[in-house]
C-alpha positions as a LaTeX table, in Angstrom:
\begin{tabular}{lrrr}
\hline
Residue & $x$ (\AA) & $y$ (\AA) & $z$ (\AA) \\
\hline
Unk1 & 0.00 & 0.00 & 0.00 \\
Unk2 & 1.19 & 3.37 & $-0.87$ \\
Unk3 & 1.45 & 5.64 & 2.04 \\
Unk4 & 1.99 & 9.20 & 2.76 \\
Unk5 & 4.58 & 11.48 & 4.61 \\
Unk6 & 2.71 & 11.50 & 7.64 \\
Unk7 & 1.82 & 7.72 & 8.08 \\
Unk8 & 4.96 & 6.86 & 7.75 \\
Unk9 & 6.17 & 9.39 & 10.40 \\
Unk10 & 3.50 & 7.50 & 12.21 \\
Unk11 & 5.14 & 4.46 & 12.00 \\
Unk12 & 8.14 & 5.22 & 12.97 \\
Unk13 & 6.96 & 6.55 & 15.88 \\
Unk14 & 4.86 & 3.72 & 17.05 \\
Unk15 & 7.81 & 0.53 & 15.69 \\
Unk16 & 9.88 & $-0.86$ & 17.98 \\
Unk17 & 13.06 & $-3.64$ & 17.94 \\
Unk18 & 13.23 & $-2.37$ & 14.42 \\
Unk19 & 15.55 & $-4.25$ & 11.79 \\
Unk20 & 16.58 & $-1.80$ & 8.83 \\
Unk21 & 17.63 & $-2.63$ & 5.64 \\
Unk22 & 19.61 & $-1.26$ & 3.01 \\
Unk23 & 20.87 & $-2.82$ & $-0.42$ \\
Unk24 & 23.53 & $-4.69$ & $-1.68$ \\
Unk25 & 26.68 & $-2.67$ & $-2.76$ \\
Unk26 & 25.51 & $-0.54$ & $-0.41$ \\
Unk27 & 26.25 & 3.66 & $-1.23$ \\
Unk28 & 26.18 & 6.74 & 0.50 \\
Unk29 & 22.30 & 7.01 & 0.19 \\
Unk30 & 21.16 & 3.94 & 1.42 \\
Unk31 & 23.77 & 4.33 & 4.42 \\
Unk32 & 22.86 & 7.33 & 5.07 \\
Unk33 & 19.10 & 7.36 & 5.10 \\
Unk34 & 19.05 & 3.94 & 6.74 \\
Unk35 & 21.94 & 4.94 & 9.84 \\
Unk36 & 19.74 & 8.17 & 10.08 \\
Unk37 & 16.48 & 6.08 & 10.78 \\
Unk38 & 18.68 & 4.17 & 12.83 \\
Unk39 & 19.18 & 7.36 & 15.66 \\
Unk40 & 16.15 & 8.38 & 14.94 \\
Unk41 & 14.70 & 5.13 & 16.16 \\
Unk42 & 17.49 & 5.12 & 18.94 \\
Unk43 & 16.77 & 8.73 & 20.50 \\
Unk44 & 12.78 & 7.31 & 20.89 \\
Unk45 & 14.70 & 4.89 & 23.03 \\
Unk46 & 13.99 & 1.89 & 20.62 \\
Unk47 & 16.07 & $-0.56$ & 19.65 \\
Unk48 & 17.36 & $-0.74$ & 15.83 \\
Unk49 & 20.14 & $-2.16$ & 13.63 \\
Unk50 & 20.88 & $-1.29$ & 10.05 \\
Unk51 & 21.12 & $-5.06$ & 8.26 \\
Unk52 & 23.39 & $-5.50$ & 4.75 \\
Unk53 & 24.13 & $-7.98$ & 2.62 \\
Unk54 & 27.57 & $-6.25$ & 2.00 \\
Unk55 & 29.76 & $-4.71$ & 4.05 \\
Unk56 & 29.20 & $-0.91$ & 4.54 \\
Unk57 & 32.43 & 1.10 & 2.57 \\
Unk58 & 34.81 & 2.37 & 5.38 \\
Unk59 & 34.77 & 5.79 & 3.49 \\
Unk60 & 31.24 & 6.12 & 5.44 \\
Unk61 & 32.42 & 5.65 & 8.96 \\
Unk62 & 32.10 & 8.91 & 9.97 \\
Unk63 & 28.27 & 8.33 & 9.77 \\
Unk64 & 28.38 & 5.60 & 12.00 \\
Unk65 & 30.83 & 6.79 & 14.60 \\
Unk66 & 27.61 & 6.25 & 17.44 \\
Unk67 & 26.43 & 3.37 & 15.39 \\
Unk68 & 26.06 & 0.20 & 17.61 \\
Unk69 & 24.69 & $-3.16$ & 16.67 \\
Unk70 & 22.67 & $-5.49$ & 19.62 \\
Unk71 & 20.83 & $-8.57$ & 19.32 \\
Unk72 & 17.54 & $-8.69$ & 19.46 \\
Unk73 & 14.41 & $-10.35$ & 17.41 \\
Unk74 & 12.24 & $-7.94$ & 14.63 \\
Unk75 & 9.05 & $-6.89$ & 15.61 \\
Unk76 & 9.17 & $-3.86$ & 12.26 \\
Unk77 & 11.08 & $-4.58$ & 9.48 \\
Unk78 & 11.75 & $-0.79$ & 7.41 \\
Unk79 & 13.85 & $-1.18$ & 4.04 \\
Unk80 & 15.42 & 2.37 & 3.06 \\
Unk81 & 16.64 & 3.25 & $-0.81$ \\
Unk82 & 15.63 & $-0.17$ & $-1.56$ \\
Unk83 & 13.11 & $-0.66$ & $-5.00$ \\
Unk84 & 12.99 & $-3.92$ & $-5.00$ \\
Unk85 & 14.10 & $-7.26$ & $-2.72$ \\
Unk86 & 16.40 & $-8.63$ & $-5.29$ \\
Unk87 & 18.75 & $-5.79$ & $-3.96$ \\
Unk88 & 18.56 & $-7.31$ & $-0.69$ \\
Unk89 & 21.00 & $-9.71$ & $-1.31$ \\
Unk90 & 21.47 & $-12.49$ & 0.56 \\
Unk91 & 18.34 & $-11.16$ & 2.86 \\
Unk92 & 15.91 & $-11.29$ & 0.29 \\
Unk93 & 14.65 & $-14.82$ & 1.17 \\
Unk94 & 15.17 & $-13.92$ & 4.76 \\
Unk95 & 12.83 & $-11.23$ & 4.82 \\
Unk96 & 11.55 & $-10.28$ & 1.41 \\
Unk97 & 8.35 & $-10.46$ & 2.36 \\
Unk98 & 8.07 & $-8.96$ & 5.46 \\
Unk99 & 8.76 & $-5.36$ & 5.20 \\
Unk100 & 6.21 & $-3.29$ & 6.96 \\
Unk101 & 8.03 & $-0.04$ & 5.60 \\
Unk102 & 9.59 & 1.07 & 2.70 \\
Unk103 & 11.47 & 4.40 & 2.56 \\
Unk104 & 12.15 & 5.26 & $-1.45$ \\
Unk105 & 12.65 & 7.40 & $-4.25$ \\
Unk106 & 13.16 & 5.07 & $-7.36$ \\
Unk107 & 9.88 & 5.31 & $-9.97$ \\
Unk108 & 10.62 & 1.56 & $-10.37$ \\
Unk109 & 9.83 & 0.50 & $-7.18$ \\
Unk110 & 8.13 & $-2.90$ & $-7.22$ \\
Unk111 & 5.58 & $-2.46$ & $-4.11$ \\
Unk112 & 6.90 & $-5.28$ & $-2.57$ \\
Unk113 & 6.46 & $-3.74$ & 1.74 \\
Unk114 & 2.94 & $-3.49$ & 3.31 \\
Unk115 & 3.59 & 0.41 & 3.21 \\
Unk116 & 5.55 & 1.93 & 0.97 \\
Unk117 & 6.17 & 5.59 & 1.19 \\
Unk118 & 7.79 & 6.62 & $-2.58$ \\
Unk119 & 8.30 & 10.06 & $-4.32$ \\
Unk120 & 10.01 & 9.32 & $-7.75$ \\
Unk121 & 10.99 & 13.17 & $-7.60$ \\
Unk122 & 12.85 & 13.13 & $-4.56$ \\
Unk123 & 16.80 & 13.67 & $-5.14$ \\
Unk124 & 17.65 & 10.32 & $-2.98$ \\
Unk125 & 15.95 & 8.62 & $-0.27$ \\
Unk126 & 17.76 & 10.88 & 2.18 \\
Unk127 & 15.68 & 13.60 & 0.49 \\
Unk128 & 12.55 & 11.55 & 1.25 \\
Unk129 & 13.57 & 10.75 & 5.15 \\
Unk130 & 14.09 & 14.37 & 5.93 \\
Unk131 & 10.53 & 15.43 & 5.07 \\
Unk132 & 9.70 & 12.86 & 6.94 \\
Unk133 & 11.66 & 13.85 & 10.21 \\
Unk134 & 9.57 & 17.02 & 9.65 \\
Unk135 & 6.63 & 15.17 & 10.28 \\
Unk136 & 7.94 & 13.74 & 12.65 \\
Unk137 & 8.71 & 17.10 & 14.51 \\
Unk138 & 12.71 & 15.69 & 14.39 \\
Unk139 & 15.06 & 18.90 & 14.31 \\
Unk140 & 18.38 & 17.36 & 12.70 \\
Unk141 & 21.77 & 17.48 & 15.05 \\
Unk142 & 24.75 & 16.72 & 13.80 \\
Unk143 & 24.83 & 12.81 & 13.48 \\
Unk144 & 21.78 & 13.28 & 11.65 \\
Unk145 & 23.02 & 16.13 & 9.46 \\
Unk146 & 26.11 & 14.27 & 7.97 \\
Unk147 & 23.78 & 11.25 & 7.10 \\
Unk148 & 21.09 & 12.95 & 5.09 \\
Unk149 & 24.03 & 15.28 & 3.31 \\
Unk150 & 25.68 & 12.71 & 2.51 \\
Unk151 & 22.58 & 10.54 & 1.09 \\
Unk152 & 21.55 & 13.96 & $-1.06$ \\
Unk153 & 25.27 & 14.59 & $-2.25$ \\
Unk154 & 26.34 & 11.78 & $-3.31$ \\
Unk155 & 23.12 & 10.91 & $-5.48$ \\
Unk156 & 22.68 & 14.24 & $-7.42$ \\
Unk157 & 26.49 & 13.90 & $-7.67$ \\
Unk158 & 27.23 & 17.13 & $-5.70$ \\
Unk159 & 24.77 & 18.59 & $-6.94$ \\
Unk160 & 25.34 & 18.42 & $-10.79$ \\
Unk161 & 22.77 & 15.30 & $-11.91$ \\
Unk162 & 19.22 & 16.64 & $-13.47$ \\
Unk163 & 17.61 & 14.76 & $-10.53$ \\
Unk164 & 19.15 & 18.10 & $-8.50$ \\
Unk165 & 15.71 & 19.28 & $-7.46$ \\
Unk166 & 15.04 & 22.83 & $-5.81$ \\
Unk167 & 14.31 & 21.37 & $-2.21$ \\
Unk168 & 17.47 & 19.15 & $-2.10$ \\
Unk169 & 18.83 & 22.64 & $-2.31$ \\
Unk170 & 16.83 & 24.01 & 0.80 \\
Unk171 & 17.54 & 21.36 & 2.73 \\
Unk172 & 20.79 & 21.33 & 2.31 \\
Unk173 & 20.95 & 24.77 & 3.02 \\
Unk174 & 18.75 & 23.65 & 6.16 \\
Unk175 & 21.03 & 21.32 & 7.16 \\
Unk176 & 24.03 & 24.00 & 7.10 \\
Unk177 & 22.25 & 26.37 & 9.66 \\
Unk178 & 23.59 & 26.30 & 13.03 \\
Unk179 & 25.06 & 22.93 & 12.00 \\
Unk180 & 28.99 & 22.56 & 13.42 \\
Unk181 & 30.00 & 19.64 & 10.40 \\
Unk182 & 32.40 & 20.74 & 8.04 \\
Unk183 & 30.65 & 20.66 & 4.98 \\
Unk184 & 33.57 & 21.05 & 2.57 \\
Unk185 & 36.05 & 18.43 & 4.35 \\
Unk186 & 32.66 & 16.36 & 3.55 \\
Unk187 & 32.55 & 16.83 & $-0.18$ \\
Unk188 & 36.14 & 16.48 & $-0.28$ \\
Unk189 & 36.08 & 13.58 & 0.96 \\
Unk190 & 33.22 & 12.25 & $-1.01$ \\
Unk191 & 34.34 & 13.67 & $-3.97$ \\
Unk192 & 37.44 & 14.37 & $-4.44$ \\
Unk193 & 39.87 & 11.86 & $-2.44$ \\
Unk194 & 40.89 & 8.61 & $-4.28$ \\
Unk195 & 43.15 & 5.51 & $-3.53$ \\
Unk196 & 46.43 & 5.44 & $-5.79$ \\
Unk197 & 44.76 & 1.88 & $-7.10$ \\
Unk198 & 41.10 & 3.81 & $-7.86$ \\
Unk199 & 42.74 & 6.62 & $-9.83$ \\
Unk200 & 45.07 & 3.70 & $-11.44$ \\
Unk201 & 42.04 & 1.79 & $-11.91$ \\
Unk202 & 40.02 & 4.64 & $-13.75$ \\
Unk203 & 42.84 & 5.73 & $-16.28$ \\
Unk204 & 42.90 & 1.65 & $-17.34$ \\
Unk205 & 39.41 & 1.67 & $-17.59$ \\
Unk206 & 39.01 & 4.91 & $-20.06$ \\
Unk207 & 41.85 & 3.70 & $-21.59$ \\
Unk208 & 40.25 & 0.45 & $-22.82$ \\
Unk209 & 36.88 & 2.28 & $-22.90$ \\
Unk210 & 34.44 & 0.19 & $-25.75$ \\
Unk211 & 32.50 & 2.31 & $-28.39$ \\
Unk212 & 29.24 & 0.66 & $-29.65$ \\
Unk213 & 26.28 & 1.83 & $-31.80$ \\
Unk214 & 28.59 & 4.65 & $-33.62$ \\
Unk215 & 29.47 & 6.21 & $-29.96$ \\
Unk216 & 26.36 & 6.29 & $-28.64$ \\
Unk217 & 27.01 & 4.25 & $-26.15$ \\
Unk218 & 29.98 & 3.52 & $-24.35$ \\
Unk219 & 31.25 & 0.87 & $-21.90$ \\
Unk220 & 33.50 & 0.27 & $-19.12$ \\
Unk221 & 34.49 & $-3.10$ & $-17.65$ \\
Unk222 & 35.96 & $-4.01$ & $-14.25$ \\
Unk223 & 36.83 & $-7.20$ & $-13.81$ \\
Unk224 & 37.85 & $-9.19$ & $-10.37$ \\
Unk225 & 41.45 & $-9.22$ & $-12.20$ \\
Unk226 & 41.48 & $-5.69$ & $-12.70$ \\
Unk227 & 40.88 & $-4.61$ & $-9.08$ \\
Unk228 & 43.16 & $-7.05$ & $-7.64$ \\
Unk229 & 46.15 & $-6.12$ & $-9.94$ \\
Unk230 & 45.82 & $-2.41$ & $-8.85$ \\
Unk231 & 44.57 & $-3.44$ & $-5.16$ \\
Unk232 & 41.30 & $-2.25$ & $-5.15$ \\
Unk233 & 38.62 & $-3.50$ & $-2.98$ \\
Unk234 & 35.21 & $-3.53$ & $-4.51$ \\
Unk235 & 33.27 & $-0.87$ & $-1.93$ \\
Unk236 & 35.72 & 1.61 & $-3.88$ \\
Unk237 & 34.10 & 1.65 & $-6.89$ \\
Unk238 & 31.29 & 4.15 & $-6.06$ \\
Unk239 & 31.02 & 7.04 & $-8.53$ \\
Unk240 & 32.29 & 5.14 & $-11.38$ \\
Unk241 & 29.64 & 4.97 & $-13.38$ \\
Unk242 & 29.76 & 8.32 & $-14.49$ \\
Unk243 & 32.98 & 7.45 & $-16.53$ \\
Unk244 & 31.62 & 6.51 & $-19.49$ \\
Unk245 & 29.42 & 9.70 & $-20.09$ \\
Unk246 & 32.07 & 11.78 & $-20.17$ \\
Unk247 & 32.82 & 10.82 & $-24.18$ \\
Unk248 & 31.41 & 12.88 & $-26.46$ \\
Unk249 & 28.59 & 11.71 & $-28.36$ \\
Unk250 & 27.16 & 9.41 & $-25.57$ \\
Unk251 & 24.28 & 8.67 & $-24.65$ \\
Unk252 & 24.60 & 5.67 & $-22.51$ \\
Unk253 & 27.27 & 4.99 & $-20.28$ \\
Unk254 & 27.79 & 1.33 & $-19.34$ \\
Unk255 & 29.57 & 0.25 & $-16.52$ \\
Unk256 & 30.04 & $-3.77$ & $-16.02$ \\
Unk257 & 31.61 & $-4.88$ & $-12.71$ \\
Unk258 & 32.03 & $-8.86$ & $-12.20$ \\
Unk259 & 31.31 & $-9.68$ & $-9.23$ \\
Unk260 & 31.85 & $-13.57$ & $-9.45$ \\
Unk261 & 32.72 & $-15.75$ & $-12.28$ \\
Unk262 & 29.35 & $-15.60$ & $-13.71$ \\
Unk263 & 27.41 & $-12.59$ & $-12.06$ \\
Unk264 & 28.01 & $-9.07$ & $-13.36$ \\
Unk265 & 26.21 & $-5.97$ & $-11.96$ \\
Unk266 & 24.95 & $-3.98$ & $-14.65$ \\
Unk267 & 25.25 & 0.09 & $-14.25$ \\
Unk268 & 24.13 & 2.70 & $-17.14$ \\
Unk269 & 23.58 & 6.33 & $-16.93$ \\
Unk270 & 21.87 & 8.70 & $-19.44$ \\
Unk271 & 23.39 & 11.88 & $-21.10$ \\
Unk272 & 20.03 & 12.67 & $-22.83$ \\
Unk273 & 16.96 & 11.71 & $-23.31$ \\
Unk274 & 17.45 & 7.53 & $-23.00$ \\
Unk275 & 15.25 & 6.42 & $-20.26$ \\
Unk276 & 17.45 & 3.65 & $-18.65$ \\
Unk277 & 15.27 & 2.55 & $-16.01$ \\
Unk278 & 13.03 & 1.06 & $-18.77$ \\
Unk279 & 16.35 & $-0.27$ & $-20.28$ \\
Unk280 & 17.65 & $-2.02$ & $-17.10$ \\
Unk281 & 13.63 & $-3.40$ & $-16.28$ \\
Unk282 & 13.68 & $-5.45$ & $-19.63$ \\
Unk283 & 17.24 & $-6.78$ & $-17.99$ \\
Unk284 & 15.44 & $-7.34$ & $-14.67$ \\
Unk285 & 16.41 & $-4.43$ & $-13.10$ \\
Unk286 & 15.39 & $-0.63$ & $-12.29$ \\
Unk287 & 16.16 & 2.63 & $-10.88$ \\
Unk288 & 15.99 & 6.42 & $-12.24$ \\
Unk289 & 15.18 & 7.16 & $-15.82$ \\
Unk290 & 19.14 & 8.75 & $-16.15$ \\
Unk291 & 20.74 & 5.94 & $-13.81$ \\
Unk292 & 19.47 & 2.54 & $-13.34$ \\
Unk293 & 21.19 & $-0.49$ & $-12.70$ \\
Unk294 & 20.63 & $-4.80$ & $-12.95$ \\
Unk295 & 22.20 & $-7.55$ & $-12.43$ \\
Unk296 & 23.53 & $-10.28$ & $-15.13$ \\
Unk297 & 24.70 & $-13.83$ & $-15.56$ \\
Unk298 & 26.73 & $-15.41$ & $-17.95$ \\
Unk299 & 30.04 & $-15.27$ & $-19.17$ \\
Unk300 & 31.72 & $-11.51$ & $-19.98$ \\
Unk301 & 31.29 & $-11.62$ & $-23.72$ \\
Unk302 & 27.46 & $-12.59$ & $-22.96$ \\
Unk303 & 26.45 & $-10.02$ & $-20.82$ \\
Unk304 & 28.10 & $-7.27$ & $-23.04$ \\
Unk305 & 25.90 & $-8.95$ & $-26.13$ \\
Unk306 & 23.06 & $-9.02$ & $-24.03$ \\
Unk307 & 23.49 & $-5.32$ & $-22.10$ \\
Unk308 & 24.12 & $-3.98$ & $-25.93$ \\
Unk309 & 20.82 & $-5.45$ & $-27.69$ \\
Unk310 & 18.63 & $-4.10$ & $-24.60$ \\
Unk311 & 20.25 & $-0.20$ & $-25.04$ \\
Unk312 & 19.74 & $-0.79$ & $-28.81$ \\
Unk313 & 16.42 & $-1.54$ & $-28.59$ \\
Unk314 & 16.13 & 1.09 & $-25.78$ \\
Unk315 & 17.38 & 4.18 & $-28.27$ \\
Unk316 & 16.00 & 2.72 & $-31.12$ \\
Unk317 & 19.17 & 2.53 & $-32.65$ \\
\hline
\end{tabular}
């Protein structure tokens, strides 16, 4: 059932022992909307934990400096920046089916929770949360403020995608009032600072860049070889799909990272006016009509063939 702001303020006020969870390769939104439902939970004096089916990037710990995990049995189960259970991972057939709450901003959200609260033109689901603190009457400190920046920032790209909306703007100018964080150690940190392997990592990648449909789409792959020859552990990889946009003449970027010997997740992003949500849904997949993702089986040279038919057909090329 699709819900509203204010009963699913309601909710969160009346759950307790709450289990939250966020997706596989898990990014700065879904952290950051799910640890910041996490204290809210926590200053109601309930208990909560934040459940993964990867483990959360190190680059985020200064989100989760209070962040403490305790055992204890579900009564709610809430699932924030999470359209569909396949993206649970290893959890899906754990708990799949029982979400009571979903927190979300991706149009292709499948409906799967009893109540799912989803605004397709929210920024992120950190966007989404914060109106719903206001319902909630929640005035953001600190902890709070670095997890909903973060969640905002690092899905508009700092502020440079199209899904950059007016309000992410307010609240992020909110969020700066009276706040003590350091806002541009933040984005420096989110944006700017790099391994030696990433940056390594990156120029191989352009190099060896793949051109299909006369340039209109273009394709990066990282394989498990790559990222252990230059050291790099897969939670590094955030941000990467913007890579293949930056060619002139694109209009789908491709980004194929193996994640076993036969899995490959699937990442594209739109220049123009490609809608690859619909693209990545014919794969089995979903997400924003300029970046969408799926996952894909097979061997390299089949998932490419397969990835490059569906944006074909997607462009009408």
């Amino acid at each position: 059932m699709k819900i509203d702001y204010d009963a699913a303020a309601k909710m969160l006020k009346e759950c307790d022992n709450a289990y939250i969870l966020i997706h596989q390769s898990p990014d700065g939104d879904c952290i950051g909307s799910g640890t910041a439902i996490y204290y809210i939970l926590k200053s109601m004096g309930k208990k909560a934990k934040v459940i993964c089916s990867d483990d959360i990037p190190k680059r985020y710990d200064y989100m989760r400096e209070d962040y403490k995990d305790e055992d204890f049995e579900p009564e709610f189960i809430i699932a924030a920046d999470v359209a569909d259970i396949n993206l649970l991972g290893k959890y899906k057939d754990i708990y799949g089916d029982k979400v009571d709450l979903c927190i979300d901003h991706h149009i292709s959200n499948s409906m799967y929770a009893k109540n799912t609260l989803v605004d397709p033109d929210a920024s992120a689901a950190c966007e989404v949360l914060f109106e719903v603190m206001c319902a909630m009457g929640v005035t953001p400190d600190d902890k709070l403020t670095k997890c909903i920046y973060t969640g905002i920032a690092t899905d508009t790209g700092c502020f440079k995608y199209e899904n950059t909306t007016a309000r992410c703007h307010e609240i992020a100018a909110e969020l700066k009032r009276g706040s003590s964080v350091n806002f541009a150690l933040l984005n420096r940190a989110l944006f700017e600072t790099k391994s030696r392997g990433r940056l390594k990592m990156e120029c191989l990648a352009v190099e060896n860049t793949e051109f299909y449909l006369d340039g209109r789409c273009t394709m990066i792959v990282v394989t498990k070889e790559l990222l252990e020859k230059m050291n790099v552990e897969p939670a590094e990889l955030e941000g990467i799909a913007g890579i293949p946009l930056q060619f002139e003449g694109a209009e789908v970027g491709v980004t194929i990272k193996q994640r076993d010997e036969q899995s490959f997740k699937i990442s594209m992003r739109s220049a123009n006016s490609a809608n690859v949500s619909d693209i990545c849904a014919s794969l089995g997949g979903g997400g924003h009509v300029k970046a969408a993702g799926c996952l894909l089986y097979g061997t390299l040279d089949e998932v490419k063939e397969i990835v490059i038919n569906a944006v074909k057909k997607g462009i009408g090329a």
